[in-house]
PQR file with spaces between the fields and no chain letter, atoms N, CA, C, O and H, PARSE charges and radii, in Angstrom:
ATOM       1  N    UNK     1     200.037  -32.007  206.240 -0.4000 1.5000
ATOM       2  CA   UNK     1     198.764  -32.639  206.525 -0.0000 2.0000
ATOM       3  C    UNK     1     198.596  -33.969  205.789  0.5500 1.7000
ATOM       4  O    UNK     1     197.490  -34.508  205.815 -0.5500 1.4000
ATOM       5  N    UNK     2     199.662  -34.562  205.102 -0.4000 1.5000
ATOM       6  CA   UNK     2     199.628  -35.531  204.549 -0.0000 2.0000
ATOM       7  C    UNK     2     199.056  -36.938  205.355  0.5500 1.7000
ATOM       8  O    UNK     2     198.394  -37.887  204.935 -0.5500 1.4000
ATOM       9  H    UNK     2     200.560  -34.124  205.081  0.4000 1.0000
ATOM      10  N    UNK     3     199.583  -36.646  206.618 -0.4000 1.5000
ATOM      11  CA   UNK     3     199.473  -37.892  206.955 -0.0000 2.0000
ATOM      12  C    UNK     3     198.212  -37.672  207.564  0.5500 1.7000
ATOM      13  O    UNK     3     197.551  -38.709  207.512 -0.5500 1.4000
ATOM      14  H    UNK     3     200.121  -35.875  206.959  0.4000 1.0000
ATOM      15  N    UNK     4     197.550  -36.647  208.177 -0.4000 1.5000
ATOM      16  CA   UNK     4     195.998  -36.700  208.418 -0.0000 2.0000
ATOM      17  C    UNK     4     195.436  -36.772  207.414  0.5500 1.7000
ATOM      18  O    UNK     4     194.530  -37.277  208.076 -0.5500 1.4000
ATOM      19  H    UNK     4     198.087  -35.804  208.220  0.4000 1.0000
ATOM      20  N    UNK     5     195.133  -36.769  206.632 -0.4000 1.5000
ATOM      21  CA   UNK     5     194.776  -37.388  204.838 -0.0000 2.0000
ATOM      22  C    UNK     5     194.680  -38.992  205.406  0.5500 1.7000
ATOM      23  O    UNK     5     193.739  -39.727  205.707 -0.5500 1.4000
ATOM      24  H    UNK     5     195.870  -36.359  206.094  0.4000 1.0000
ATOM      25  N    UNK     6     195.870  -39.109  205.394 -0.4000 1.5000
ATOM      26  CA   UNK     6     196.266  -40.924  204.881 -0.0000 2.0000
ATOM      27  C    UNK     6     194.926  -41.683  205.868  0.5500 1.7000
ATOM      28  O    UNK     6     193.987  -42.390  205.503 -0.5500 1.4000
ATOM      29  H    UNK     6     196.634  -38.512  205.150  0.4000 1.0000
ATOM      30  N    UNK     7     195.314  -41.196  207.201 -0.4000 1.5000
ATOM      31  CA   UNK     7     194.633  -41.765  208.441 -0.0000 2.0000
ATOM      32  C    UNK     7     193.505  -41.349  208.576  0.5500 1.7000
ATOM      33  O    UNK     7     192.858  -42.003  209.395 -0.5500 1.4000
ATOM      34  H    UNK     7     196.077  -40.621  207.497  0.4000 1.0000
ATOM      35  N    UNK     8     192.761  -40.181  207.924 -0.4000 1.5000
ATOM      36  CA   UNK     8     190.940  -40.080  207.616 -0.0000 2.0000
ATOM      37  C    UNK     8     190.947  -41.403  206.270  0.5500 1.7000
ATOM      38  O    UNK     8     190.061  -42.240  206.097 -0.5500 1.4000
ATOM      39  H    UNK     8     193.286  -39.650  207.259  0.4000 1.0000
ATOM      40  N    UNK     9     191.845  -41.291  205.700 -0.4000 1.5000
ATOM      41  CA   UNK     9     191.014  -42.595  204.397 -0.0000 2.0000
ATOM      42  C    UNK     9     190.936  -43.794  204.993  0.5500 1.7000
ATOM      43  O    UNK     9     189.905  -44.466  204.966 -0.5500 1.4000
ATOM      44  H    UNK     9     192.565  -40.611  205.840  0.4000 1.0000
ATOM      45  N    UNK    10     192.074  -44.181  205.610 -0.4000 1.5000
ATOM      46  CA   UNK    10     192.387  -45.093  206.294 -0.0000 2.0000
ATOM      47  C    UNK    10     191.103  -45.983  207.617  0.5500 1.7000
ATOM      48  O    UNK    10     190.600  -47.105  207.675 -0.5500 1.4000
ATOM      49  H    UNK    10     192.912  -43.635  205.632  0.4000 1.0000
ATOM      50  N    UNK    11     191.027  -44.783  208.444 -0.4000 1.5000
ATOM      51  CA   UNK    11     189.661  -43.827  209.553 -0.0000 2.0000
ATOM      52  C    UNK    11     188.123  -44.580  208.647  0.5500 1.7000
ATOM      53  O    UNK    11     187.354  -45.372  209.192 -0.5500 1.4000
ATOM      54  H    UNK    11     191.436  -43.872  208.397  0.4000 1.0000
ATOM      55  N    UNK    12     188.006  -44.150  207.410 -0.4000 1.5000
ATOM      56  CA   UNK    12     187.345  -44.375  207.441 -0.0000 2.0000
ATOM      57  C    UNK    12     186.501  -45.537  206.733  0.5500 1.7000
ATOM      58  O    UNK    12     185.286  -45.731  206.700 -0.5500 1.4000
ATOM      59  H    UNK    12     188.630  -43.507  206.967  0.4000 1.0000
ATOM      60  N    UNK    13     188.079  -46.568  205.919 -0.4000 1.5000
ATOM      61  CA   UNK    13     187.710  -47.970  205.735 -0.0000 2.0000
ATOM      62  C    UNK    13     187.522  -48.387  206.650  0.5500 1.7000
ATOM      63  O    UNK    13     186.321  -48.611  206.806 -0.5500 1.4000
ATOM      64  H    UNK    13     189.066  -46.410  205.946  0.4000 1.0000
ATOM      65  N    UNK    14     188.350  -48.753  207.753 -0.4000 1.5000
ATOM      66  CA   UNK    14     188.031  -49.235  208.521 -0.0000 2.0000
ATOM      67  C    UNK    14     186.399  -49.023  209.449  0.5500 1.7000
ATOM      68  O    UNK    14     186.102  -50.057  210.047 -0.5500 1.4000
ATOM      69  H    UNK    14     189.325  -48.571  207.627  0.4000 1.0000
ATOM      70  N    UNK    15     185.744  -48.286  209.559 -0.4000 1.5000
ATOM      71  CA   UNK    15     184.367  -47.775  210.019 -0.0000 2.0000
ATOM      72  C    UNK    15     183.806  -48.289  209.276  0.5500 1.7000
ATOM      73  O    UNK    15     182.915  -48.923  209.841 -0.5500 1.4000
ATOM      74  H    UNK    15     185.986  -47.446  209.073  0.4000 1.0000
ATOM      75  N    UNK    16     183.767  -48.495  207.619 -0.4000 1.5000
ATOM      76  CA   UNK    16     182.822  -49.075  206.896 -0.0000 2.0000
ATOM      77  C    UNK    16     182.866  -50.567  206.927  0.5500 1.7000
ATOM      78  O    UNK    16     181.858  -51.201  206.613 -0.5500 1.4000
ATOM      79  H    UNK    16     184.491  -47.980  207.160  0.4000 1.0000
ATOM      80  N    UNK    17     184.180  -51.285  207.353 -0.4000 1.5000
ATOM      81  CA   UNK    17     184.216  -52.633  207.365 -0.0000 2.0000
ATOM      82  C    UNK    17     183.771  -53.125  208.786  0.5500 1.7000
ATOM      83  O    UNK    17     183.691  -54.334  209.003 -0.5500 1.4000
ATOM      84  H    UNK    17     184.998  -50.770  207.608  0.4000 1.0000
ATOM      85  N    UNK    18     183.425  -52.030  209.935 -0.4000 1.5000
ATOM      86  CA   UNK    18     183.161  -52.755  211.146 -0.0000 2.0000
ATOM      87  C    UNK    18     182.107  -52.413  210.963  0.5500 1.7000
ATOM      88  O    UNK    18     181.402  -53.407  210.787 -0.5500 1.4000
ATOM      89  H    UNK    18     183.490  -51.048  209.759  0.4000 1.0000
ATOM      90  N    UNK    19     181.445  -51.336  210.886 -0.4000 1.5000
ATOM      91  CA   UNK    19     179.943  -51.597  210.581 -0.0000 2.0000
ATOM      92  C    UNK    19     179.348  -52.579  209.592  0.5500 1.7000
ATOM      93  O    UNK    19     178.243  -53.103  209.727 -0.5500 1.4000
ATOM      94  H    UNK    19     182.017  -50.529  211.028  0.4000 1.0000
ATOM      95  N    UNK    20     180.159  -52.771  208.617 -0.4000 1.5000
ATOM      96  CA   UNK    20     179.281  -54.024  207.634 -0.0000 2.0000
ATOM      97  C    UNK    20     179.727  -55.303  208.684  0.5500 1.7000
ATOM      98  O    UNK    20     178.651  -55.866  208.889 -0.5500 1.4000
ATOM      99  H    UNK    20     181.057  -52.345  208.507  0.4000 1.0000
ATOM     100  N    UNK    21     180.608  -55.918  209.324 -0.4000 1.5000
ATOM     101  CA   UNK    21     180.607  -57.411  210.318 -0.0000 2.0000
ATOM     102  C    UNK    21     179.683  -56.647  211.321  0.5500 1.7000
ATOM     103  O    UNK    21     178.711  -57.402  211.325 -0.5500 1.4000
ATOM     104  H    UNK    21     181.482  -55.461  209.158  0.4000 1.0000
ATOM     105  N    UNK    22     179.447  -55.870  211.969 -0.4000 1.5000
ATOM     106  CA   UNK    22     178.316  -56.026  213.071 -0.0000 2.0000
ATOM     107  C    UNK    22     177.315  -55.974  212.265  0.5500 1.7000
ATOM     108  O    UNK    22     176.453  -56.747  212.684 -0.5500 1.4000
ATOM     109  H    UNK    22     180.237  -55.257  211.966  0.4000 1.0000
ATOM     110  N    UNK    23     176.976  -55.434  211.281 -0.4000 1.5000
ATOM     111  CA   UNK    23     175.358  -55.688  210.667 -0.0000 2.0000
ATOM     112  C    UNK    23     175.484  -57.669  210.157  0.5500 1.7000
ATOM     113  O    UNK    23     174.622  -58.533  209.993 -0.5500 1.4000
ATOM     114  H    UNK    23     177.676  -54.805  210.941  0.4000 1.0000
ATOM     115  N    UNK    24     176.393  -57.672  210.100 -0.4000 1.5000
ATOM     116  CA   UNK    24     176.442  -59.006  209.590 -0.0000 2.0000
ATOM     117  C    UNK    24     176.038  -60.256  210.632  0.5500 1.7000
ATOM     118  O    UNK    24     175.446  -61.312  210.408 -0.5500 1.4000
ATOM     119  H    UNK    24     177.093  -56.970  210.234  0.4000 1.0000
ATOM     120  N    UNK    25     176.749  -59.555  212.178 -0.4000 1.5000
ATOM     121  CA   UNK    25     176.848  -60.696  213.190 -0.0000 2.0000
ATOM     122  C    UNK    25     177.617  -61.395  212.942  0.5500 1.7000
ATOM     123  O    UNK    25     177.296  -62.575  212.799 -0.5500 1.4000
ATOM     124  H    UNK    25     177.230  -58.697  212.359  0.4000 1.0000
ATOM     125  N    UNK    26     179.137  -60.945  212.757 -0.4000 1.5000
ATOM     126  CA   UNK    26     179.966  -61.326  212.413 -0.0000 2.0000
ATOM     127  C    UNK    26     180.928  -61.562  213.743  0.5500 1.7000
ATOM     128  O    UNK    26     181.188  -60.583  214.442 -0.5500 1.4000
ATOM     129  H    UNK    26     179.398  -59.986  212.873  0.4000 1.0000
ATOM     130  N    UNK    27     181.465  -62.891  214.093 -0.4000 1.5000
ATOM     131  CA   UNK    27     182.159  -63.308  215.311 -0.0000 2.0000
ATOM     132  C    UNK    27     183.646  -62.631  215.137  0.5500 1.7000
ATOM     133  O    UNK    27     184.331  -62.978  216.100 -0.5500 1.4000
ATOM     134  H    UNK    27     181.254  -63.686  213.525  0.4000 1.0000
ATOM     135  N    UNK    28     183.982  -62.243  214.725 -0.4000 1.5000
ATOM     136  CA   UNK    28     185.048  -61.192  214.307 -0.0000 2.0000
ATOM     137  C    UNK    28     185.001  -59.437  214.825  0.5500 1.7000
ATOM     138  O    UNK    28     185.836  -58.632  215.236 -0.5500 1.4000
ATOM     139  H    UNK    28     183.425  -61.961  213.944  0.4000 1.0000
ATOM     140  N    UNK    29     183.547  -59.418  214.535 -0.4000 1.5000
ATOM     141  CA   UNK    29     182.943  -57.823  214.912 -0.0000 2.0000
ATOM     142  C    UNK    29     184.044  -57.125  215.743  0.5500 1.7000
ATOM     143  O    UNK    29     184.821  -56.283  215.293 -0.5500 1.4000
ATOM     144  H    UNK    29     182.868  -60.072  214.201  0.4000 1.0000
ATOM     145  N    UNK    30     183.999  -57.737  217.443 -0.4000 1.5000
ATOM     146  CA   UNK    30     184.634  -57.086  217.966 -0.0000 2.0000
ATOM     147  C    UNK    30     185.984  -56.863  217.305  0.5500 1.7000
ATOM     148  O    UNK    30     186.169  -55.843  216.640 -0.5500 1.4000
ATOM     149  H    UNK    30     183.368  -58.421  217.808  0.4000 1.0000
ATOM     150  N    UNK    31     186.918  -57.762  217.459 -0.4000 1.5000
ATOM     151  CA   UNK    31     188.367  -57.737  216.904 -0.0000 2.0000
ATOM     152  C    UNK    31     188.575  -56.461  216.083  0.5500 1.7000
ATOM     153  O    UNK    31     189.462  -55.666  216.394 -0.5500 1.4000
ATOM     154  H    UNK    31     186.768  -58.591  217.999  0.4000 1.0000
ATOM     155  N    UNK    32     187.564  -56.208  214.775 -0.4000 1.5000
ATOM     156  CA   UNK    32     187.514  -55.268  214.635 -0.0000 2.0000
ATOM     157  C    UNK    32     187.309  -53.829  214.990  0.5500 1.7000
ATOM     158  O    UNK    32     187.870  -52.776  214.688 -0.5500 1.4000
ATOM     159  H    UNK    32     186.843  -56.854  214.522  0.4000 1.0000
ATOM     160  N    UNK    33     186.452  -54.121  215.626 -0.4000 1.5000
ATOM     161  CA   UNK    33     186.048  -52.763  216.644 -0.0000 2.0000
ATOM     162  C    UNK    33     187.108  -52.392  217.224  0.5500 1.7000
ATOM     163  O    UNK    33     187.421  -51.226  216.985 -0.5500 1.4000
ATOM     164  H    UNK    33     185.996  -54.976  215.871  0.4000 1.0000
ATOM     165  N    UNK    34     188.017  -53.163  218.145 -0.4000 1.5000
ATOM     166  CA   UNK    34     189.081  -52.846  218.568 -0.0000 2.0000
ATOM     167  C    UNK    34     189.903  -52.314  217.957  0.5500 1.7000
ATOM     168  O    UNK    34     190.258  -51.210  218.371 -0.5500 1.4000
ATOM     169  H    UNK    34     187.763  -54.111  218.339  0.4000 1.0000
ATOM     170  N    UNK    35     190.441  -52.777  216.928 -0.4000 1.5000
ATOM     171  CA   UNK    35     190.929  -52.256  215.592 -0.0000 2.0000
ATOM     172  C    UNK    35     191.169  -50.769  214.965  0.5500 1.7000
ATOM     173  O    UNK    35     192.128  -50.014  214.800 -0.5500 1.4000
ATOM     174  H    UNK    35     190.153  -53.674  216.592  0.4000 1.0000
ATOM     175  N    UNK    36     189.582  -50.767  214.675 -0.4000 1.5000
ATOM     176  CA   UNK    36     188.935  -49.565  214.454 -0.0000 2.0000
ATOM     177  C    UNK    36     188.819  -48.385  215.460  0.5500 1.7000
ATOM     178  O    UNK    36     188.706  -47.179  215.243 -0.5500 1.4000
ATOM     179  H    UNK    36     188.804  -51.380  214.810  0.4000 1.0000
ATOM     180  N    UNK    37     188.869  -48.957  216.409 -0.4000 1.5000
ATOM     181  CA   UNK    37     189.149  -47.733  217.930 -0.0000 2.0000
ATOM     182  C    UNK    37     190.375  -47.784  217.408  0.5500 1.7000
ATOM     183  O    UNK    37     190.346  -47.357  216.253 -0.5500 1.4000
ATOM     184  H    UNK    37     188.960  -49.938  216.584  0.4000 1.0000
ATOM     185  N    UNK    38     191.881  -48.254  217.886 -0.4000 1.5000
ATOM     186  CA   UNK    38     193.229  -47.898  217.788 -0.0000 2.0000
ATOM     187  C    UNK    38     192.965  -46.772  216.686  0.5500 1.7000
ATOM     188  O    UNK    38     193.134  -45.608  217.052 -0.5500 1.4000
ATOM     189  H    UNK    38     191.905  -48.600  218.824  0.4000 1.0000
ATOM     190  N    UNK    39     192.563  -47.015  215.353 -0.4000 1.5000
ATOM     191  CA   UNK    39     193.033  -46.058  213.953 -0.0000 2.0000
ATOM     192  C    UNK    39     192.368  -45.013  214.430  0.5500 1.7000
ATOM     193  O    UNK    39     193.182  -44.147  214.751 -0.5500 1.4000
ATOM     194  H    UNK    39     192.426  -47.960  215.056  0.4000 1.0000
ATOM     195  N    UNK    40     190.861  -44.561  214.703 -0.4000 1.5000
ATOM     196  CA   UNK    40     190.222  -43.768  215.213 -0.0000 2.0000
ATOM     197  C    UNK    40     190.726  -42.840  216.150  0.5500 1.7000
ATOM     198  O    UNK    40     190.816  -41.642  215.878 -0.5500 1.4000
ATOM     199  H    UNK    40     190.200  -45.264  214.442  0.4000 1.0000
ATOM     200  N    UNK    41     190.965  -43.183  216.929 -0.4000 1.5000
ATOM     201  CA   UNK    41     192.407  -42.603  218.102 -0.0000 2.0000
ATOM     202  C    UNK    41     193.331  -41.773  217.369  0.5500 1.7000
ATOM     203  O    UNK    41     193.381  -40.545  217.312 -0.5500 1.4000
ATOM     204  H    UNK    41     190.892  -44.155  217.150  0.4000 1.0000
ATOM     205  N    UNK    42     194.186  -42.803  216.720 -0.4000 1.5000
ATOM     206  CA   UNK    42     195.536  -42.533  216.228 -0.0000 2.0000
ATOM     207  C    UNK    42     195.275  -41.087  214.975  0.5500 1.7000
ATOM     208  O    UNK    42     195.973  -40.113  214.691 -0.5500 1.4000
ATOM     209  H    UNK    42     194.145  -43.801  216.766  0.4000 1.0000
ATOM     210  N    UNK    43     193.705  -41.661  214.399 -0.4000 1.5000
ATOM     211  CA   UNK    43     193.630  -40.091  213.459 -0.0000 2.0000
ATOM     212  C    UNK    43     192.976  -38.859  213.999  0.5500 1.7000
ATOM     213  O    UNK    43     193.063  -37.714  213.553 -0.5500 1.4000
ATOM     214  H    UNK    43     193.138  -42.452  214.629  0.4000 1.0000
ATOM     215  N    UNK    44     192.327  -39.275  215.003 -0.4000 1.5000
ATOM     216  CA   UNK    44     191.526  -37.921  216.262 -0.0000 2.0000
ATOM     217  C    UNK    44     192.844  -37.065  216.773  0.5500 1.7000
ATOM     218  O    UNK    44     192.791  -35.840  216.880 -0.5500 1.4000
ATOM     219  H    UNK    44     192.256  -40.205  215.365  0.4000 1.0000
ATOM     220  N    UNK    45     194.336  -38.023  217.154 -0.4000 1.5000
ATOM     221  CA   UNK    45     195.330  -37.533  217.685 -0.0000 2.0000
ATOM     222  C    UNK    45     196.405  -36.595  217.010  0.5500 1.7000
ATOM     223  O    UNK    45     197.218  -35.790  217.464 -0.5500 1.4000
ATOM     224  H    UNK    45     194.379  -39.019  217.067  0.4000 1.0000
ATOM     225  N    UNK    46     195.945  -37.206  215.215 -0.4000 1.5000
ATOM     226  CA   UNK    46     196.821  -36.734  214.222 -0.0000 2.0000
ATOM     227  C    UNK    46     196.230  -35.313  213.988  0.5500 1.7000
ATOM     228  O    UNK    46     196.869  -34.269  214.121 -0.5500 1.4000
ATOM     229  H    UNK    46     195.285  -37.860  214.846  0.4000 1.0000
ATOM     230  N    UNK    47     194.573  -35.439  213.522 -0.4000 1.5000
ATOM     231  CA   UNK    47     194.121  -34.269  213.244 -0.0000 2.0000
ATOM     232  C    UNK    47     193.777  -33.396  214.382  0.5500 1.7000
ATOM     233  O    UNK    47     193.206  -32.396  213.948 -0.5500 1.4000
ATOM     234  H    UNK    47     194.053  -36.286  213.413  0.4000 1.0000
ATOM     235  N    UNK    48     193.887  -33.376  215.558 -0.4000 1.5000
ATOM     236  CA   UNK    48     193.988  -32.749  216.755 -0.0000 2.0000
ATOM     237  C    UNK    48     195.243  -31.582  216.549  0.5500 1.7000
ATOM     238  O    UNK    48     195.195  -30.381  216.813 -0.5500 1.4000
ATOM     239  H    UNK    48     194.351  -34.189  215.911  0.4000 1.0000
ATOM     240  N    UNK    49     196.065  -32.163  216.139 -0.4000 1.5000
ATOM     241  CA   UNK    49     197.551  -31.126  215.630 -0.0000 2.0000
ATOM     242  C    UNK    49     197.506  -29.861  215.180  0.5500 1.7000
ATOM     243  O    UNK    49     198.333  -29.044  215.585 -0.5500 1.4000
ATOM     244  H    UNK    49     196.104  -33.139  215.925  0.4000 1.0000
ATOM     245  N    UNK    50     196.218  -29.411  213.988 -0.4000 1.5000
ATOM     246  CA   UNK    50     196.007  -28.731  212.841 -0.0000 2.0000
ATOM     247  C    UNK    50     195.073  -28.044  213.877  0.5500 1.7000
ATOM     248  O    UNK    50     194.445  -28.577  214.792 -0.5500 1.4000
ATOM     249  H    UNK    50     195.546  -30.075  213.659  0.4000 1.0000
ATOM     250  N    UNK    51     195.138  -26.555  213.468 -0.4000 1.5000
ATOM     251  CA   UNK    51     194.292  -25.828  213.725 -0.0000 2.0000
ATOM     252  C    UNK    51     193.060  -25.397  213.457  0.5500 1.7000
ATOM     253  O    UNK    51     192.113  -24.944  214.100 -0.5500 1.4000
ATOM     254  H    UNK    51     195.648  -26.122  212.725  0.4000 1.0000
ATOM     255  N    UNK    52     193.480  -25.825  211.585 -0.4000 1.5000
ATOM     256  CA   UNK    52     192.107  -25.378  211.218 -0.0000 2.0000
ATOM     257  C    UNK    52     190.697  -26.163  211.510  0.5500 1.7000
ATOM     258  O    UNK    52     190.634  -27.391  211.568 -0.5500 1.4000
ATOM     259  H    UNK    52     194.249  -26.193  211.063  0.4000 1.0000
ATOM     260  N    UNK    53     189.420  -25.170  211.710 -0.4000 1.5000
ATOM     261  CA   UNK    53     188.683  -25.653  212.026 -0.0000 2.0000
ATOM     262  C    UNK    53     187.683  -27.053  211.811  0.5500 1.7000
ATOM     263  O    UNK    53     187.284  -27.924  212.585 -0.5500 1.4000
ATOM     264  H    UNK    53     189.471  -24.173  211.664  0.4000 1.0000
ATOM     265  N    UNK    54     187.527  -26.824  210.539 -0.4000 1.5000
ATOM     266  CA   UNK    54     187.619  -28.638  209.772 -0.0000 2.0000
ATOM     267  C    UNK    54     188.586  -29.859  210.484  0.5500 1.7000
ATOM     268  O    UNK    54     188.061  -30.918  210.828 -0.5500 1.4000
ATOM     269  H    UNK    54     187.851  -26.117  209.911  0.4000 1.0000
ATOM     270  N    UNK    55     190.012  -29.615  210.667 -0.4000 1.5000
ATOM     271  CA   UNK    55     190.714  -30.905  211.545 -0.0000 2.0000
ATOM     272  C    UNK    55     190.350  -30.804  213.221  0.5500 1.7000
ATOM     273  O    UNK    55     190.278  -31.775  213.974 -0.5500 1.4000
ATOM     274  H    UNK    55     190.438  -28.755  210.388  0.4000 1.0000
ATOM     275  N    UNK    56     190.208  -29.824  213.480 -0.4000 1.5000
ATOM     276  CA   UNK    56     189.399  -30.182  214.930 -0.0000 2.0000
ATOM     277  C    UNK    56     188.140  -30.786  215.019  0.5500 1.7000
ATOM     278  O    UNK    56     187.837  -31.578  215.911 -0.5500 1.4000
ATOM     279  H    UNK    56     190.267  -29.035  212.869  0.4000 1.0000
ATOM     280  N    UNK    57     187.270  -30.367  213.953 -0.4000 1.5000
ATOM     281  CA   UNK    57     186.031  -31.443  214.065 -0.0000 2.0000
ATOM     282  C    UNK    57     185.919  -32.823  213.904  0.5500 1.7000
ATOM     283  O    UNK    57     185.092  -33.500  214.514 -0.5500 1.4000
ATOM     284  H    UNK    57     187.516  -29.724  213.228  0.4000 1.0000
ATOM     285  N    UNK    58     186.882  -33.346  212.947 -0.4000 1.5000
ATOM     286  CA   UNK    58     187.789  -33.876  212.418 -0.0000 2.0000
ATOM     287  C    UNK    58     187.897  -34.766  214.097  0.5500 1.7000
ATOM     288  O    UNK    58     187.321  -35.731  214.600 -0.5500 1.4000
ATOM     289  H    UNK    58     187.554  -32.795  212.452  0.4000 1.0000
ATOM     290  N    UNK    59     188.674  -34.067  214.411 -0.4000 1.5000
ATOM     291  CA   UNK    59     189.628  -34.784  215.454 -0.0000 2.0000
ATOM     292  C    UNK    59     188.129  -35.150  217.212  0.5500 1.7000
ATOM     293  O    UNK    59     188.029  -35.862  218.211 -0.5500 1.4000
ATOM     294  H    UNK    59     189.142  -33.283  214.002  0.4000 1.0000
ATOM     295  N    UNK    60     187.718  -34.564  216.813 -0.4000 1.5000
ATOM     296  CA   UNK    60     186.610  -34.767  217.725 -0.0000 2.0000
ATOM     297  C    UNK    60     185.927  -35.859  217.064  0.5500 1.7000
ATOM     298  O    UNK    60     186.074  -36.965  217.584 -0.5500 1.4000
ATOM     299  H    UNK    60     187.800  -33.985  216.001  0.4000 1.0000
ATOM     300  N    UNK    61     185.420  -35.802  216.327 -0.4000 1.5000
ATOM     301  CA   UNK    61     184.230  -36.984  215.726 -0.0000 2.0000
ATOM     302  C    UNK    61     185.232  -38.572  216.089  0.5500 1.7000
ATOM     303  O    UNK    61     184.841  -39.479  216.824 -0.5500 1.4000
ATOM     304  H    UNK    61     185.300  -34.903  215.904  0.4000 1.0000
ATOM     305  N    UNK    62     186.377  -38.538  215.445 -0.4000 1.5000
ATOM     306  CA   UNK    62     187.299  -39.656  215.524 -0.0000 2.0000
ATOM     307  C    UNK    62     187.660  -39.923  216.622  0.5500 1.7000
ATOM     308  O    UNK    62     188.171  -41.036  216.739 -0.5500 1.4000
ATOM     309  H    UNK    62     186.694  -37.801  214.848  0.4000 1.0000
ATOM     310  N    UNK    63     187.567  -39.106  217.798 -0.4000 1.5000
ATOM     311  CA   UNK    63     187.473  -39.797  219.379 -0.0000 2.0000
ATOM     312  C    UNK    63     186.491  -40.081  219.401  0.5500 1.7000
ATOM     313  O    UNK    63     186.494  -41.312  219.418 -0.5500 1.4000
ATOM     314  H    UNK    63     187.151  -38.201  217.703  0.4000 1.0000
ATOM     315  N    UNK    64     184.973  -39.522  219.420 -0.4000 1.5000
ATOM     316  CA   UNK    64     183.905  -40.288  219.630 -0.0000 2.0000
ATOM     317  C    UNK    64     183.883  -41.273  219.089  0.5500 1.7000
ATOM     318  O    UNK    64     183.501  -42.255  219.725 -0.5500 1.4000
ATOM     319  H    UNK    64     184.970  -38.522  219.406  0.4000 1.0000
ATOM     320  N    UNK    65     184.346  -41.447  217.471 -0.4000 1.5000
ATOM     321  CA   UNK    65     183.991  -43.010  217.275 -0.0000 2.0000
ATOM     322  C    UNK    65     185.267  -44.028  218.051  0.5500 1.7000
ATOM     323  O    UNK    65     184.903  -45.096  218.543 -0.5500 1.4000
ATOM     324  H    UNK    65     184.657  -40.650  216.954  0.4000 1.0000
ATOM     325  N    UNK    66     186.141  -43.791  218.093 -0.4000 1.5000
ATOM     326  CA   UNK    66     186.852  -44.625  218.917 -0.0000 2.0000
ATOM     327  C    UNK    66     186.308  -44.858  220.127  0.5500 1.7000
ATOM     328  O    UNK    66     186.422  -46.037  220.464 -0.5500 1.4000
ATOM     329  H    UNK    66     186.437  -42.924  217.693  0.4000 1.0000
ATOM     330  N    UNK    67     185.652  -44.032  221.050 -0.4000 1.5000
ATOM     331  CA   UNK    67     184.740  -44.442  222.249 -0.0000 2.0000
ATOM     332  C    UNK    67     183.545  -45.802  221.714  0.5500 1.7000
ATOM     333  O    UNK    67     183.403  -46.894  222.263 -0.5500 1.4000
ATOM     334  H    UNK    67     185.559  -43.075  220.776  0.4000 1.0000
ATOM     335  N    UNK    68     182.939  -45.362  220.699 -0.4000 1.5000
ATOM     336  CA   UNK    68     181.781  -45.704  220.240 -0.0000 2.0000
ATOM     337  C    UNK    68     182.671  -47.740  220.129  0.5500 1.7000
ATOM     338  O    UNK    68     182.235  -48.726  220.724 -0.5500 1.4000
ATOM     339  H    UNK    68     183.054  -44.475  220.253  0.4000 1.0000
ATOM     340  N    UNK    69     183.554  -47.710  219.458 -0.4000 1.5000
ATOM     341  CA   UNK    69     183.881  -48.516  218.841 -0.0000 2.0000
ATOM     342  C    UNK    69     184.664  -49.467  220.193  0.5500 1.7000
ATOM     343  O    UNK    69     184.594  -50.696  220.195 -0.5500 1.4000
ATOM     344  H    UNK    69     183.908  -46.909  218.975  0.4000 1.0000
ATOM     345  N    UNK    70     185.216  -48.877  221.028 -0.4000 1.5000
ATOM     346  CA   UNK    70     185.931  -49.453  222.542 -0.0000 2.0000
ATOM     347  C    UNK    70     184.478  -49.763  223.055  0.5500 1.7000
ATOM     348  O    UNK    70     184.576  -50.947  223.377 -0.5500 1.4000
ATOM     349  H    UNK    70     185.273  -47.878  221.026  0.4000 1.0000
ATOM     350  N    UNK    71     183.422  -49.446  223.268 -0.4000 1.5000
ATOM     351  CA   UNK    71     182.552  -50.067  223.860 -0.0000 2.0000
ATOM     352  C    UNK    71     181.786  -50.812  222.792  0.5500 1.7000
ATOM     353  O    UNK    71     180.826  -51.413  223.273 -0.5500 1.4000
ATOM     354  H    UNK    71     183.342  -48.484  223.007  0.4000 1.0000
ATOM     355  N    UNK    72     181.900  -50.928  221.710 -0.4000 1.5000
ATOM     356  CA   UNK    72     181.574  -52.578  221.005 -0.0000 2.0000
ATOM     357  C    UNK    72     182.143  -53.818  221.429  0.5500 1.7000
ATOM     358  O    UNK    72     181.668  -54.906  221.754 -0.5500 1.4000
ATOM     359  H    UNK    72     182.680  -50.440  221.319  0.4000 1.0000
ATOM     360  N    UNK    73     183.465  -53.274  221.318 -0.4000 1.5000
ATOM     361  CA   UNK    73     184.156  -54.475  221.283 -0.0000 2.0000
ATOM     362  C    UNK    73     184.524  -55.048  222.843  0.5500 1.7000
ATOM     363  O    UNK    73     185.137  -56.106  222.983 -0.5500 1.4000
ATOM     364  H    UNK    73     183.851  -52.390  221.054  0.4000 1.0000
């Protein structure tokens, strides 16, 4: 589970740096957003793997925000 570790810390700098440029109105925002969808994805897909119930929620929340974050940008 190491690497679903890496990609929730990872998961979730990135979420805190696109939400601080859109509160900002930052012309960058999207770029990020986009960004932030790919990792979001990539850790919804990682923790999707694991059974236990924590990485499926896990893995659900991190597709929604990748939705959330594909329609920002």
């Amino acid at each position: 589970m190491a690497e679903c570790i890496r990609l929730d810390r990872q998961c979730a700098q990135i979420c805190r740096l696109a939400a601080s440029l859109m509160a900002q109105g930052s012309e960058y925002a999207s770029q990020i957003c986009r960004l932030c969808a790919d990792i979001c994805k990539a850790c919804g897909d990682e923790c999707a793997k694991h059974d236990a119930e924590h990485c499926q929620e896990c893995a659900k929340a991190c597709h929604r925000c990748a939705e959330a974050c594909e329609a920002m940008a």
